[in-house]
N, C-alpha and C positions, 0 to 999 in steps of 0.2 A: 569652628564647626568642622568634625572632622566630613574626608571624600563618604564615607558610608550614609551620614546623615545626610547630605546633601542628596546624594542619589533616592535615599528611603521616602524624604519630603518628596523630590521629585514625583517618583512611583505615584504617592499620596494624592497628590497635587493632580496627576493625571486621573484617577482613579475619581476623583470627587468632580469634576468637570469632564468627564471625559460621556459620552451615550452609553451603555452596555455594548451595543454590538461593535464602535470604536475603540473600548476597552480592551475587549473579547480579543479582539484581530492587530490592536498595540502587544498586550500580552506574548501572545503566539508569537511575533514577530520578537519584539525583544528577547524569548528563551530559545528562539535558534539561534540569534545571534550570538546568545552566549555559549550555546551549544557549538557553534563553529569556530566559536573563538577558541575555545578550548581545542577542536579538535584541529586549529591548525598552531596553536603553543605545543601542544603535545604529539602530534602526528604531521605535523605540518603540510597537513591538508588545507586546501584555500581553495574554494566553489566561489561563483561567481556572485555578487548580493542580487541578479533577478534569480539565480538558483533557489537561494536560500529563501527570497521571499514567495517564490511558485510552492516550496516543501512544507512552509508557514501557512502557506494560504488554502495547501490541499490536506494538511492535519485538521486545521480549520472546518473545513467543509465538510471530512469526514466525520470529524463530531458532532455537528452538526444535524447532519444527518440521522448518527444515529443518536441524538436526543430523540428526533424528529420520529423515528421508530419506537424508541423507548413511551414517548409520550399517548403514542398510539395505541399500546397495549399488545405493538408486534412482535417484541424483540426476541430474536432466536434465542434459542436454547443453549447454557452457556456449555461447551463440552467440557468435559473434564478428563484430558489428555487424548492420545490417539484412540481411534477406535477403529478396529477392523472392517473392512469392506463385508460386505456378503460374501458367500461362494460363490466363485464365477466373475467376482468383480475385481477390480483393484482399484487402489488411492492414487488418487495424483496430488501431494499435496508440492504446492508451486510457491514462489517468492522472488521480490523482487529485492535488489540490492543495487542503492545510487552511489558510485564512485564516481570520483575525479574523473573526467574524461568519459563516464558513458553509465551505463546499467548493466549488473550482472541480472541474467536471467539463472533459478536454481530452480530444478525439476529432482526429486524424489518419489519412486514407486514403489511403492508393498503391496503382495497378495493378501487375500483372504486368512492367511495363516500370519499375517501380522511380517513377513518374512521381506526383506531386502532383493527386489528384483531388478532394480535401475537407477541410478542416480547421474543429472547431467547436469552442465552448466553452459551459458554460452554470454558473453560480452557483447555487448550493442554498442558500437562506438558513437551514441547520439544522445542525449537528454532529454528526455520526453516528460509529460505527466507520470506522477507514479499510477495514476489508476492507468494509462496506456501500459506502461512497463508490466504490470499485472497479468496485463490482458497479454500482451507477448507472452508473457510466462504461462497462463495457461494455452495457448495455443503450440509452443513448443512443446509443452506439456504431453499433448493431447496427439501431436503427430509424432512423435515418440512414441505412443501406446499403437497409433495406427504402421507406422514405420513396419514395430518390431512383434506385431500382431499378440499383444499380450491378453489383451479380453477386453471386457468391459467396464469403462473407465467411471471414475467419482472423483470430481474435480474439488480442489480445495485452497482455501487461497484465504489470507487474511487482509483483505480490503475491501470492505463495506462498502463501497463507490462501485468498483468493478461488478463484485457480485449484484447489484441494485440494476449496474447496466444491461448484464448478460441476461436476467429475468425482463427487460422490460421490451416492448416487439420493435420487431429489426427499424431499427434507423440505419440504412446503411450507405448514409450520405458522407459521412462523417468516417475516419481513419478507425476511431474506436469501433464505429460501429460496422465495421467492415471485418476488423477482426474478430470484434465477437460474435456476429456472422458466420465467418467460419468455427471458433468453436460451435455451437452450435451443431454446424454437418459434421463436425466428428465425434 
């Protein structure tokens, strides 16, 4: 028997004895792994395996969720590509990027006229949840727009987790919810 079949049984084997929701969170977990294996054969990048399993377990939860939404009959509206602010406002749209050794936070502004008014980056030398990193990204985000007095801002960000937290009332016991707190007053 060749290594493929042996693996494919395996999978099988898990899959037929395994609960749904211990499938569900095996799955996840084995395709970062392979995801990181690759990206350190290839880029020789090496995160930590609690890294790898906290990024497993928060894709996880964001789908989750938004089954959990979908099921509901809430699920936002899909856009389809940028869309301009109103007059008078501007876009923030924000993102987070996890490297080796910390989180890029990436902040991009455009006016009303679709138009290139700021773009920033800053490095966090610490590993956080990605919905926290989010949450820094919108909040640099947003003291940029207050910084450099650009107008009024429309925050935008693609983490389902974050945005569920920033809507939902101030818990501000909690690091998250302290910062999203401060968005919020700006």
């Amino acid at each position: 028997m060749r290594g493929s079949d042996d693996c494919l049984e395996w999978v099988s084997k898990v899959a037929r004895t395994a609960k749904d929701e211990e499938f569900a969170e095996w799955s996840v977990l084995l395709w970062y792994l392979w995801k990181e294996r690759n990206a350190h054969l290839f880029n020789r990048a090496k995160l930590p395996e609690e890294e790898i399993a906290m990024r497993a377990q928060a894709f996880l939860n964001d789908y989750r969720q938004y089954q959990e939404v979908l099921q509901e009959g809430n699920a936002p509206a899909m856009i389809q590509g940028w869309k301009r602010p109103n007059p008078g406002m501007i876009k923030v749209n924000v993102d987070l990027g996890v490297v080796d050794g910390g989180m890029g936070l990436v902040v991009v502004i455009r006016n009303a006229g679709g138009s290139f008014v700021l773009a920033a980056a800053k490095m966090i030398r610490d590993r956080r949840d990605p919905k926290m990193g989010e949450a820094l990204a919108g909040e640099f985000g947003l003291m940029l727009v207050r910084q450099h007095q650009l107008g009024i801002p429309i925050l935008e960000t693609d983490c389902l987790n974050f945005v569920s937290r920033l809507s939902m009332a101030d818990h501000v016991h909690t690091e998250l919810g302290v910062v999203c707190w401060n968005i919020r007053r700006l």
